[in-house]
C-alpha positions as CSV (number, residue, x, y, z in Angstrom):
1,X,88.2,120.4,109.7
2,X,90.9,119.2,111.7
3,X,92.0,122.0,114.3
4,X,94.4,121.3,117.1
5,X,93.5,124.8,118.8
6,X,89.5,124.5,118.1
7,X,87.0,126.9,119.1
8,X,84.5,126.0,121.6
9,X,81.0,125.5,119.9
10,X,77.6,124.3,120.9
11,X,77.2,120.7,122.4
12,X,74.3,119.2,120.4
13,X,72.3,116.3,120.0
14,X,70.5,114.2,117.2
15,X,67.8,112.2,118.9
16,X,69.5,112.1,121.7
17,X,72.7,111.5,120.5
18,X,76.1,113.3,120.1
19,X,77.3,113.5,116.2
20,X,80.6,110.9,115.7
21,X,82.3,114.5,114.6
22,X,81.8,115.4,118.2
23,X,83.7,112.0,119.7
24,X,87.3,111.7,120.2
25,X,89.2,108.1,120.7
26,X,91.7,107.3,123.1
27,X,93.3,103.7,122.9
28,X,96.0,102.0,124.7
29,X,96.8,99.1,122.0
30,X,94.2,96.4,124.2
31,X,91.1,98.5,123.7
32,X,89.5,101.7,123.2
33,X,86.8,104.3,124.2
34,X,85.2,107.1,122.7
35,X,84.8,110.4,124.6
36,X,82.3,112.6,123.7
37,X,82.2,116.6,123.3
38,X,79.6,116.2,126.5
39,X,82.1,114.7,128.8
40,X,80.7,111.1,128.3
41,X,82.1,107.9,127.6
42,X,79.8,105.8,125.9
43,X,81.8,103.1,124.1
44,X,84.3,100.9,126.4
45,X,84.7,97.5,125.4
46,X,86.5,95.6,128.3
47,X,89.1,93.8,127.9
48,X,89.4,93.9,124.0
49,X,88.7,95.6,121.6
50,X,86.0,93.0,120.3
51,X,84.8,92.4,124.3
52,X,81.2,92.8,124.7
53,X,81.1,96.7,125.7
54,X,80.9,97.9,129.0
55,X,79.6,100.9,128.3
56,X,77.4,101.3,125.0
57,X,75.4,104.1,125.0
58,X,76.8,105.0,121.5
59,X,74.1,102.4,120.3
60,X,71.3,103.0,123.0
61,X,71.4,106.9,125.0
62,X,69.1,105.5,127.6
63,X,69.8,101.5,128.1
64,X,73.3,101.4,126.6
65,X,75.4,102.7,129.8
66,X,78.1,105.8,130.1
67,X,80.8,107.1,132.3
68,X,79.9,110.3,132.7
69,X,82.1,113.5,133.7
70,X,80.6,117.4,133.2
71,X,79.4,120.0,135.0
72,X,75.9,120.1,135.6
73,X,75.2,123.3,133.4
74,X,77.3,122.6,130.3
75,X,76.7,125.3,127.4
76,X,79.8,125.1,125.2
77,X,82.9,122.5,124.6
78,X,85.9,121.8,122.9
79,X,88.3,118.9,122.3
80,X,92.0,118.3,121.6
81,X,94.6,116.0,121.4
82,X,98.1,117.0,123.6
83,X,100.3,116.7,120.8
84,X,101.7,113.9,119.0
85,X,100.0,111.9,121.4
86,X,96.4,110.2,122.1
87,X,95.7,112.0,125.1
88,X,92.6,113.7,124.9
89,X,91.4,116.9,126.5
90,X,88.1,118.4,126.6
91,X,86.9,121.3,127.8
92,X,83.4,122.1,129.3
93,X,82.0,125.7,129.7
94,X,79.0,126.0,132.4
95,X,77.6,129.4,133.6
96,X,79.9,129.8,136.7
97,X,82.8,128.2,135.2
98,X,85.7,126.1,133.0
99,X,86.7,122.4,133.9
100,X,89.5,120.9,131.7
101,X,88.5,116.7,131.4
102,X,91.9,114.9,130.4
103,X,90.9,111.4,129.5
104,X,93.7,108.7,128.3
105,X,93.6,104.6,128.4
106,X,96.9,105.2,130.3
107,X,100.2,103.1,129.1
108,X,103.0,101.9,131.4
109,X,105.9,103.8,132.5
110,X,108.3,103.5,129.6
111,X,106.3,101.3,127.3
112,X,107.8,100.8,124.2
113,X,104.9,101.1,121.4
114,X,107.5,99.7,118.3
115,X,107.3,96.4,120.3
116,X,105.2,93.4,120.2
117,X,104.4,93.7,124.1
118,X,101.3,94.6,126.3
119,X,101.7,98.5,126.7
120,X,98.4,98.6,128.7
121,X,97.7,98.9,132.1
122,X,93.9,98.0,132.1
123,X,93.1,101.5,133.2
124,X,91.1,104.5,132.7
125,X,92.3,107.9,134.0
126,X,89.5,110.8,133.9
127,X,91.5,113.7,135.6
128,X,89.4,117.3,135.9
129,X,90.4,120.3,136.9
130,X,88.4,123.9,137.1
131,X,90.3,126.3,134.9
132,X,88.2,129.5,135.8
133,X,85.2,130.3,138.2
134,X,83.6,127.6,140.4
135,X,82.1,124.4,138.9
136,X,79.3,121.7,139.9
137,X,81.0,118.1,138.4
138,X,78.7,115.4,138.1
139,X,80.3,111.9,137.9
140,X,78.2,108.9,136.7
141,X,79.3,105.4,135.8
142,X,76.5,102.8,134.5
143,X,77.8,99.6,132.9
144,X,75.2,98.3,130.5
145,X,72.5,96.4,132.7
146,X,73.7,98.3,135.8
147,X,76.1,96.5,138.2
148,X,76.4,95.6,141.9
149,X,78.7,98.0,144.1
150,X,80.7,97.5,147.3
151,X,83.2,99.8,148.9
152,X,86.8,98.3,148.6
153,X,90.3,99.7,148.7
154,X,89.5,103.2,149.4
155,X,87.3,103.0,146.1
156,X,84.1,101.0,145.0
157,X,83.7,97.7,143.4
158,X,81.7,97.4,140.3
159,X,80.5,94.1,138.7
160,X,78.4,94.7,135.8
161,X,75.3,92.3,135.7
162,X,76.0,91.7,132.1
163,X,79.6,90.8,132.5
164,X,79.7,88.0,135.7
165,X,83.9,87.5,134.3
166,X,84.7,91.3,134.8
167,X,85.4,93.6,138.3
168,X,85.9,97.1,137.5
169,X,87.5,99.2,140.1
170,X,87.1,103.2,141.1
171,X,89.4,104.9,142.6
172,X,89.3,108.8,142.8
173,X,91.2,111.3,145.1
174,X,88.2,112.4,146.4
175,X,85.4,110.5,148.5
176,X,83.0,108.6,146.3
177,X,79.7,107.8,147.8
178,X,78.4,105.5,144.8
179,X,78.5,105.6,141.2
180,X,76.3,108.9,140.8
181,X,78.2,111.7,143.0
182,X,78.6,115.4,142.6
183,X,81.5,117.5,143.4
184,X,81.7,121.3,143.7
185,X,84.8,122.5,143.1
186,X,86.7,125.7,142.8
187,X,89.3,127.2,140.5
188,X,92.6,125.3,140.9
189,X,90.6,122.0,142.4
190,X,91.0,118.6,140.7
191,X,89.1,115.8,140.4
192,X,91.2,112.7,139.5
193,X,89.4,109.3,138.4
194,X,91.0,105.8,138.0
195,X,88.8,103.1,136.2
196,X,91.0,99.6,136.5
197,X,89.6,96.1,135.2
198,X,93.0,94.1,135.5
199,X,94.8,93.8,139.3
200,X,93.4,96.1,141.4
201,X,96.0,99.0,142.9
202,X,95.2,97.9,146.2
203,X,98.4,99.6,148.0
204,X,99.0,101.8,145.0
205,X,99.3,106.0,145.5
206,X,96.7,107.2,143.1
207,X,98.5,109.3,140.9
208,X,96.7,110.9,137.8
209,X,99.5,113.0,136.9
210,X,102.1,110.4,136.3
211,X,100.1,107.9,134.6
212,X,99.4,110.7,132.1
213,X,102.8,111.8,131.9
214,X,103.7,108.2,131.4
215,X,101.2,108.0,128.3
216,X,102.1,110.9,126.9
217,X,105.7,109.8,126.8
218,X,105.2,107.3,125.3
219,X,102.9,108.4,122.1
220,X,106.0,111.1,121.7
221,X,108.6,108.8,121.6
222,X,106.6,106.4,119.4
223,X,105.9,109.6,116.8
224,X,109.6,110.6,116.9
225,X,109.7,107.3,113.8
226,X,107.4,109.8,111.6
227,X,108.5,110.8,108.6
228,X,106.7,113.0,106.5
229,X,107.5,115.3,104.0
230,X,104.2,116.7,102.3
231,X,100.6,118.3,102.2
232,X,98.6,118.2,105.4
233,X,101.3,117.0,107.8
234,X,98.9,118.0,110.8
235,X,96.6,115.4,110.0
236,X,98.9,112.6,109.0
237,X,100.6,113.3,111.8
238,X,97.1,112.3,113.6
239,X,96.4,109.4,111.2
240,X,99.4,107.8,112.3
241,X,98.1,107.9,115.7
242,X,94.5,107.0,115.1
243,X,95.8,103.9,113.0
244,X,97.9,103.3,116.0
245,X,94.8,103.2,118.1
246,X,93.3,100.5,116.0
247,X,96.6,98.8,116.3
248,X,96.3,95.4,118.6
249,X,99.7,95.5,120.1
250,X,100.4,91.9,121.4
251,X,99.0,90.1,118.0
252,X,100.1,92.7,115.3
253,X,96.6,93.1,114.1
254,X,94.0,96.3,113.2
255,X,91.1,96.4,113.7
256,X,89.0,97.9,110.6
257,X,86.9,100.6,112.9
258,X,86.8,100.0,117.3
259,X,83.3,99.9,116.8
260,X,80.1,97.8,115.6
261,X,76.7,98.7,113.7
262,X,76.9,102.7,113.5
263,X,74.1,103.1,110.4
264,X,75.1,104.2,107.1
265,X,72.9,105.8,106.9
266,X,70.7,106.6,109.8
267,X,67.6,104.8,110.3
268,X,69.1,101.6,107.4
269,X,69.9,98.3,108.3
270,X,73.3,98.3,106.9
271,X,74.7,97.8,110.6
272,X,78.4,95.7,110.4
273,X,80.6,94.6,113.3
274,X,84.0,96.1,112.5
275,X,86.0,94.9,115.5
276,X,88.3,92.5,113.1
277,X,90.8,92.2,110.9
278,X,89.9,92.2,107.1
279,X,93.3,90.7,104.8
280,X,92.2,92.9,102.8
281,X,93.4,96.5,104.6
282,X,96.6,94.6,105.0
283,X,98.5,95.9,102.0
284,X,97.5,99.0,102.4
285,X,97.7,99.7,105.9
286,X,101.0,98.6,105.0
287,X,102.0,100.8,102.7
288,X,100.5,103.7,104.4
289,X,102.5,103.0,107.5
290,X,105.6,101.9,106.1
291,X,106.5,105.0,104.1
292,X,105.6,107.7,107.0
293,X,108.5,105.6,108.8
294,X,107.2,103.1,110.9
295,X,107.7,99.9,109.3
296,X,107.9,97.7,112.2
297,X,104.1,98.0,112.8
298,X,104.0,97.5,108.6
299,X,106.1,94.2,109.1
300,X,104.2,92.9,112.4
301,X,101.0,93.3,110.4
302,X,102.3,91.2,107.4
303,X,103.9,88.8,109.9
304,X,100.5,88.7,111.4
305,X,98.5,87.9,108.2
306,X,100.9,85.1,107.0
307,X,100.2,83.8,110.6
308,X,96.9,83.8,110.4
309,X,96.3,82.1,106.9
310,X,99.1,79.2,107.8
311,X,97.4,78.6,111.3
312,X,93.8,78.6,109.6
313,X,95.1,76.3,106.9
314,X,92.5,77.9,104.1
315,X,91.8,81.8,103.9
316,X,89.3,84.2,105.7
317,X,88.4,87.2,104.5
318,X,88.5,88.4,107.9
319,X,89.7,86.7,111.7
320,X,89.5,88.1,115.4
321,X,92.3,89.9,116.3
322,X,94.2,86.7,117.6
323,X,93.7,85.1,114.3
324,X,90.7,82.7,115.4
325,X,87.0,82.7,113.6
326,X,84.8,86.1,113.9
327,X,81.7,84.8,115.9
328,X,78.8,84.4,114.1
329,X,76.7,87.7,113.3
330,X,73.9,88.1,115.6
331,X,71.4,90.8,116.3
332,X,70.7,92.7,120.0
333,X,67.1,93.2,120.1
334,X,67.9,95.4,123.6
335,X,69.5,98.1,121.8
336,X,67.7,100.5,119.7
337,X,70.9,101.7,117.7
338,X,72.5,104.5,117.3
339,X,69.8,107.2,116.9
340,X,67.1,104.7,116.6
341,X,69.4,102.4,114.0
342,X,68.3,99.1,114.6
343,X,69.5,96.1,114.7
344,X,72.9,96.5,116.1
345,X,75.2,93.8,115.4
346,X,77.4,91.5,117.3
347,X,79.7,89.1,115.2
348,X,79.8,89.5,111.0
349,X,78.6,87.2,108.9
350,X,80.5,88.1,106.1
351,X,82.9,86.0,107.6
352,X,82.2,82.8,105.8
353,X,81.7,84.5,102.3
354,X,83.2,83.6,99.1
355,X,85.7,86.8,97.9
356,X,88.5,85.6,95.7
357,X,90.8,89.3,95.8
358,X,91.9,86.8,99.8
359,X,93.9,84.9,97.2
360,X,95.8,88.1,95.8
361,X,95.8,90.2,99.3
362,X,97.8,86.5,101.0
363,X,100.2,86.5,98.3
364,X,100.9,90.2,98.3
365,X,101.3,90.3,102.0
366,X,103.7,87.7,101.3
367,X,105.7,89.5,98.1
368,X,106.1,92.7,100.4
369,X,107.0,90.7,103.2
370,X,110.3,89.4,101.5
371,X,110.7,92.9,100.4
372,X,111.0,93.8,104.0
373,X,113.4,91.2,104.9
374,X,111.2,88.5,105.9
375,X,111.4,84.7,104.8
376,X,109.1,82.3,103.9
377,X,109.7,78.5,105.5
378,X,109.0,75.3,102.9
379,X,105.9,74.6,104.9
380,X,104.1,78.2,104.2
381,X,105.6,78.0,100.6
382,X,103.4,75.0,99.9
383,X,100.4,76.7,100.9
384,X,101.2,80.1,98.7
385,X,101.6,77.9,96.0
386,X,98.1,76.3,96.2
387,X,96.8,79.3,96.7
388,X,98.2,80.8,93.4
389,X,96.9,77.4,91.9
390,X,93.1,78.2,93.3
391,X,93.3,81.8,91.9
392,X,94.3,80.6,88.8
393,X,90.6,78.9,88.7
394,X,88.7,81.1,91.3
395,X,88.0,84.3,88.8
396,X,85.9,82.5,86.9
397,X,83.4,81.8,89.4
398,X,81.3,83.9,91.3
399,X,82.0,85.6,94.6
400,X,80.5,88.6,97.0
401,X,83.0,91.1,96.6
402,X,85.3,93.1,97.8
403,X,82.0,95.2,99.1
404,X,80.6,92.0,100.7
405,X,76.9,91.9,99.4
406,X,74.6,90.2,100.6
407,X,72.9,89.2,96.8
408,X,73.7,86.8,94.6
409,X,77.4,86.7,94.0
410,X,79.4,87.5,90.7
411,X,82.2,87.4,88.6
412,X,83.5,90.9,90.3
413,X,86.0,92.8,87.9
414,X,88.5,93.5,90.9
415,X,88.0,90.2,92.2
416,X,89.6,88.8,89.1
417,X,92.1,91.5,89.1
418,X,93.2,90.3,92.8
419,X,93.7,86.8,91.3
420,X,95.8,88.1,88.7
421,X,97.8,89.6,91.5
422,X,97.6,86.3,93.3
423,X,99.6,84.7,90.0
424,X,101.8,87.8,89.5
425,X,103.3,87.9,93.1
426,X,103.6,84.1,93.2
427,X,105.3,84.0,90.2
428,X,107.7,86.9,91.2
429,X,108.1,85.3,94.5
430,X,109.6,81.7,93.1
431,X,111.4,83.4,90.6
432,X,113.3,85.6,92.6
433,X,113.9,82.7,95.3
434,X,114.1,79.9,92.8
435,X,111.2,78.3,95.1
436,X,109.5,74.9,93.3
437,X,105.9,75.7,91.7
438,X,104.3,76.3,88.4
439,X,106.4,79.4,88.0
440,X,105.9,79.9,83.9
441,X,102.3,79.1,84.7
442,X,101.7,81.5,86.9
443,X,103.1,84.5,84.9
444,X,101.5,83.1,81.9
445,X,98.2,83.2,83.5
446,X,98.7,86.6,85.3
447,X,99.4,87.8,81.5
448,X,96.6,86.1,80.2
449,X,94.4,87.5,82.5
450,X,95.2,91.3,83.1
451,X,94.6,91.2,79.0
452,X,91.2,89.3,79.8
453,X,90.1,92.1,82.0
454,X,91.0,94.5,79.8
455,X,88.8,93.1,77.2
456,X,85.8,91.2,79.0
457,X,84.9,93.4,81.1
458,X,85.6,96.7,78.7
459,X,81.9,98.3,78.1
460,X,82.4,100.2,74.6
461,X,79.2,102.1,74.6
462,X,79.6,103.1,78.7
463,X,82.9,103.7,77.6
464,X,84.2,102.1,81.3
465,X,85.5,98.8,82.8
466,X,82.3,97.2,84.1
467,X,81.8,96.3,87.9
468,X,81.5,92.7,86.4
469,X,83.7,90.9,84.3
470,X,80.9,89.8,82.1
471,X,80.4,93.8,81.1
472,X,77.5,95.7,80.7
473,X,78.4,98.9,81.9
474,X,77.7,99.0,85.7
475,X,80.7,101.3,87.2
476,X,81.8,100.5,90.6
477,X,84.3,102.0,92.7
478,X,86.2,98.9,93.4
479,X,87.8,99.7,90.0
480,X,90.1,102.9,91.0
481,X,91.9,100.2,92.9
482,X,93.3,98.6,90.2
483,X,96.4,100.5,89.6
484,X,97.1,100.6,92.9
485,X,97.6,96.7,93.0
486,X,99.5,97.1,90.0
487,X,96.6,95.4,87.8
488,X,96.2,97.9,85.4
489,X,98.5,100.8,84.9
490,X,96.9,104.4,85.6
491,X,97.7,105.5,82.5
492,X,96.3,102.8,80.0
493,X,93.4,104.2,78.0
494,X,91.1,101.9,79.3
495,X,91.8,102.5,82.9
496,X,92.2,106.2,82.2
497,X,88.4,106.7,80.9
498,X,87.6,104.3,83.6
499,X,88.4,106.8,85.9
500,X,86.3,109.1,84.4
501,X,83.5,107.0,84.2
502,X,83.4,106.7,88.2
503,X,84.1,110.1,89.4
504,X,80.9,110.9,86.9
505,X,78.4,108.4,87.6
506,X,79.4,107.7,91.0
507,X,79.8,111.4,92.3
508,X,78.2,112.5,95.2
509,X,79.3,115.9,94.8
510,X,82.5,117.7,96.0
511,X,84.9,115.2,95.4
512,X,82.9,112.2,97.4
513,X,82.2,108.9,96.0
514,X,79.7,106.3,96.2
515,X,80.8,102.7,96.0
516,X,78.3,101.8,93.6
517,X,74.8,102.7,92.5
518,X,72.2,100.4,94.2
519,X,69.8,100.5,91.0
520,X,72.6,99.2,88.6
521,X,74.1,96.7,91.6
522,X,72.2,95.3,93.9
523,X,73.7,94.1,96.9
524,X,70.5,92.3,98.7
525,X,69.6,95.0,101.3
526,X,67.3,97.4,101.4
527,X,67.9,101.4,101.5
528,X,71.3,103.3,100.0
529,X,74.1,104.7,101.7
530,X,76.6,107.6,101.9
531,X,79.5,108.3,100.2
532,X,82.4,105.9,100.6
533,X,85.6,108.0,102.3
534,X,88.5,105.8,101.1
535,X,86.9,105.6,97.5
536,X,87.2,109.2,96.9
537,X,91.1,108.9,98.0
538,X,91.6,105.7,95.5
539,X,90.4,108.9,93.0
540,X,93.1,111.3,93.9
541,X,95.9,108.3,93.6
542,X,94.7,107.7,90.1
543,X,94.6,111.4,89.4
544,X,98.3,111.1,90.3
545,X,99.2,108.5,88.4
546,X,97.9,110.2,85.2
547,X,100.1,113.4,86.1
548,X,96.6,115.5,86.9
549,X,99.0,116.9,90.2
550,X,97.1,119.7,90.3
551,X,93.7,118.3,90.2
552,X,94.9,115.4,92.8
553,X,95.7,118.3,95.3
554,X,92.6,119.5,95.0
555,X,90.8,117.0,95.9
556,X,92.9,115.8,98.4
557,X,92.4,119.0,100.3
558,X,89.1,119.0,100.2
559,X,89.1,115.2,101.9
560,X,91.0,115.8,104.4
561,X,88.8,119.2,104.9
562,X,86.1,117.4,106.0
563,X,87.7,115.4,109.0
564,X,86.7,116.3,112.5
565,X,87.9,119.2,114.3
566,X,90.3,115.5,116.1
567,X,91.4,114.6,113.0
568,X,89.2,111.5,112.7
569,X,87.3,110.3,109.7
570,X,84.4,108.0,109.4
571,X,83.8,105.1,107.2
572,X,81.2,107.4,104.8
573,X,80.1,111.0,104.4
574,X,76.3,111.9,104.2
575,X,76.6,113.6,101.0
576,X,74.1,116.5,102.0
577,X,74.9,117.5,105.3
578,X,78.6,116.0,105.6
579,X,77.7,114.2,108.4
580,X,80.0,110.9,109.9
581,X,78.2,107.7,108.8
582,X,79.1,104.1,109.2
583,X,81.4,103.0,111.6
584,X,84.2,105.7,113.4
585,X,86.5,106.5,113.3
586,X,87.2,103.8,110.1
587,X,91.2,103.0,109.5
588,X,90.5,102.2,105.9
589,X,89.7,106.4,106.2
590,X,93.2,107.4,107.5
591,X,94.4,104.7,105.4
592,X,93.8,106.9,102.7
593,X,95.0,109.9,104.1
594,X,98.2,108.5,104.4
595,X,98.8,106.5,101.4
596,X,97.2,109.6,99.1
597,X,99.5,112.1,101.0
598,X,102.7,110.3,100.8
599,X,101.9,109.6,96.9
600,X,100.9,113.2,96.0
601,X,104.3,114.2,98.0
602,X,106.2,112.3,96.2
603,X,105.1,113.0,92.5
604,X,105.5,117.0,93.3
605,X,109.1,115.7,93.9
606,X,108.9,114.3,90.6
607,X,109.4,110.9,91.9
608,X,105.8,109.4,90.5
609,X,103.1,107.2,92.3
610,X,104.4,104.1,94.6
């Protein structure tokens, strides 16, 4: 549960590994790292967010690589965020003493984080300081594959072997005699780090103090746009943030989770690369961050997307964060995974598959970008408009999914639905702008086909919409969605017992979801998963849109129960233990918590479900 004044606790480890509950994330718009509860960082991609990582021991303990920062005796820890802000804090307990670690991907003096700009600096500052008693700090960096070192600037010189294109640079206030040193240092004594990888600081005074001050300024004037009026403002408050984090500043883009092939579950296969952008969160990351008040990110991300389908001339489910192709998906035989979870993954080959909801995400991306001001050039028009045109076709043939399996595809249920949305926003679009197209056609067909859905894939004996348009009864929780793209209302029978349907077959207990049931869908891999976080919130939005208020509250509590003591929130839940599975911390997640938040808020106001 999130906590901002946690208790310390226990530092623990599964095969060698910390629990995602016990990371935190710091991020500085470029890139992220995760910091665990231990002190370590073992998850730095350099420069990017999709860069091959520096440091990965997230997905190999003893090969992967870490910077390292604890005492040598550590028996207890906690973490924190300074407030309103993604500085992190943790602090270490050892028999003789307390060290405070503040750890931030620092931002420039004054940055601006509502603007389209670099806000990094290409540095890490690790700043400690002994709170109580006397402490022994040990300090270790080890890129992945080791490095060469050389003194230089009054701090060392590391080149990673792995990474010939990259020179990291250590600076400290404190004589370094190579990349493994020890410190012992009393109450009121400080230990200040500086990791850069752009210019190095050659002249520079090393100044820990102000480059966190800097950063923290910044995140507060950037969260003085929130605005939030309902349940568990804490933690929306923090999902802005960690959405923020995901947030590629100079393109506009998110990244879908700032890090590749954590199992769901542990010990499966089901590895993924998440260090893209999917279309697909783009409507609702848009709506989560527009309506807590900061719609500039909403319309850089919309800006981005039309961007990135004009510039690729056909539609991807998914780009880089700079709009090109995702690499090809290929597997890192050096890695063992995280706890054992092999193969870990670089690239996604989902990249390339056939899912027709791209045609309905474009177009809506497009609708609420007029909404928002924005304009649509002749040249961009022309390609909407074939796209509406393809959808009109598309749902009739099969496709992987909005879950991207790796079987046989289908005629998905919400892929159609998606193409219905593709021919109901183009058809609003050129009637509202009096734009040339098939205009009558379009709204004829988006007609046609929300009744075809209704009926086709309506399972009288299940009692359900069917995962597949074809029916037969197979529940899937791709379906909750449909209201929310405006499909199928919330409260049309057939939706309504829909709803039931999922949260009875698909239940994992206490309000968690699976996606689907691997016995009724197969999605060509082997093994079964955890509970799918965002599904469970799609349930408490459709809860709201049948007026169960009370019963949406409930569960929405519950979710946001089980984030970590940060805030954060994986991709899935195991269902037993509620341990983090799948990829962390996942913005679809926080997504959720947003969008669910701001919609129960609004329908205790008595202003219904946006």
């Amino acid at each position: 549960m999130h906590d901002p004044d946690p208790p310390f606790r226990p530092l623990r480890r599964r095969n060698g590994y910390l629990p995602l509950e016990d990371l935190g994330l710091v991020g500085d718009g470029a890139t992220t790292a995760l910091v665990g509860l231990d002190g370590s960082i073992p998850w730095l991609c350099l420069p990017r967010f999709d860069s091959e990582p520096v440091f990965c021991g997230l997905l190999d303990h003893a090969r992967g690589g870490h910077f390292t920062l604890a005492p040598e005796d550590p028996v207890e820890a906690r973490q924190r965020y300074e407030p309103d802000t993604g500085v992190l804090t943790t602090e270490l307990r050892g028999a003789t003493g307390l060290v405070r670690i503040t750890d931030a991907l620092v931002l420039r003096s004054g940055a601006d984080l509502t603007d389209d700009v670099p806000a990094d600096r290409a540095e890490l500052v690790r700043s400690a300081q002994v709170l109580h008693g006397h402490v022994r700090l040990r300090m270790e960096l080890k890129p992945r594959g080791g490095g060469q070192t050389r003194s230089l600037f009054s701090g060392l010189e590391v080149r990673p072997s792995r990474r010939p294109d990259l020179r990291l640079h250590l600076r400290s206030n404190r004589p370094l005699t190579g990349l493994r040193t020890t410190h012992d240092l009393q109450q009121g004594d400080r230990l200040d780090l500086v990791l850069s990888w752009g210019r190095f600081h050659r002249h520079h005074r090393l100044d820990a103090d102000a480059m966190l001050r800097a950063t923290a300024d910044a995140w507060r004037r950037w969260m003085r746009h929130f605005r939030y009026d309902g349940p568990e403002e804490a933690l929306v408050r923090r999902s802005a943030i960690t959405l923020k984090l995901c947030d590629d500043l100079v393109n506009g883009s998110l990244v879908a989770a700032p890090t590749s092939s954590l199992p769901a579950p542990i010990g499966g296969i089901r590895n993924w690369d998440y260090r893209y952008t999917w279309i697909r969160d783009a409507a609702y990351a848009v709506f989560a961050l527009r309506r807590i008040g900061f719609g500039g990110e909403a319309d850089a991300f919309l800006g981005w997307v039309l961007d990135a389908y004009e510039h690729s001339r056909h539609p991807r489910i998914m780009y880089t964060l700079d709009g090109s192709t995702v690499p090809d998906e290929v597997e890192d035989a050096e890695l063992e995974g995280y706890q054992g979870s092999a193969p870990v993954r670089w690239g996604n080959g989902a990249a390339d598959q056939r899912q027709h909801d791209i045609y309905g995400e474009i177009l809506d991306c497009a609708d609420q970008w007029l909404l928002s001001g924005g304009d649509i050039q002749p040249p961009l028009w022309a390609g909407l408009a074939r796209l509406a045109d393809t959808a009109g076709q598309a749902w009739r043939q099969p496709d992987q999914g909005i879950w991207e399996v790796r079987s046989e595809g289908r005629a998905f249920t919400y892929s159609a639905g998606m193409c219905q949305v593709a021919l109901d926003r183009a058809a609003s679009i050129g009637s509202r702008l009096g734009l040339p197209g098939n205009v009558a056609a379009w709204r004829s067909s988006a007609d046609e086909l929300r009744r075809l859905i209704l009926d086709r894939a309506w399972d009288e004996e299940a009692q359900t919409l069917s995962v597949h348009l074809d029916g037969g009864g197979a529940v899937d929780a791709s379906l909750l969605a449909l209201p929310m793209r405006r499909v199928v209302p919330a409260g049309h029978p057939r939706m309504m017992a829909t709803v039931s349907a999922v949260s009875q077959r698909l239940s994992a207990g206490d309000g968690l979801l699976y996606r689907y049931l691997h016995k009724e869908s197969h999605d060509g891999l082997a093994g079964d998963e955890g509970a799918f976080v965002l599904c469970s919130f799609w349930l408490v939005d459709n809860l709201i849109g049948q007026g169960r208020i009370d019963e949406a509250g409930e569960l929405y509590a519950s979710l946001c129960a089980r984030a970590s003591p940060l805030g954060l929130l994986p991709e899935q839940i195991h269902p037993s233990t509620g341990e983090f599975m799948g990829n962390f911390p996942q913005a679809f997640s926080h997504i959720g918590i947003t969008a669910s938040g701001v919609n129960l808020a609004r329908a205790r106001a008595g202003g219904g479900q946006t």
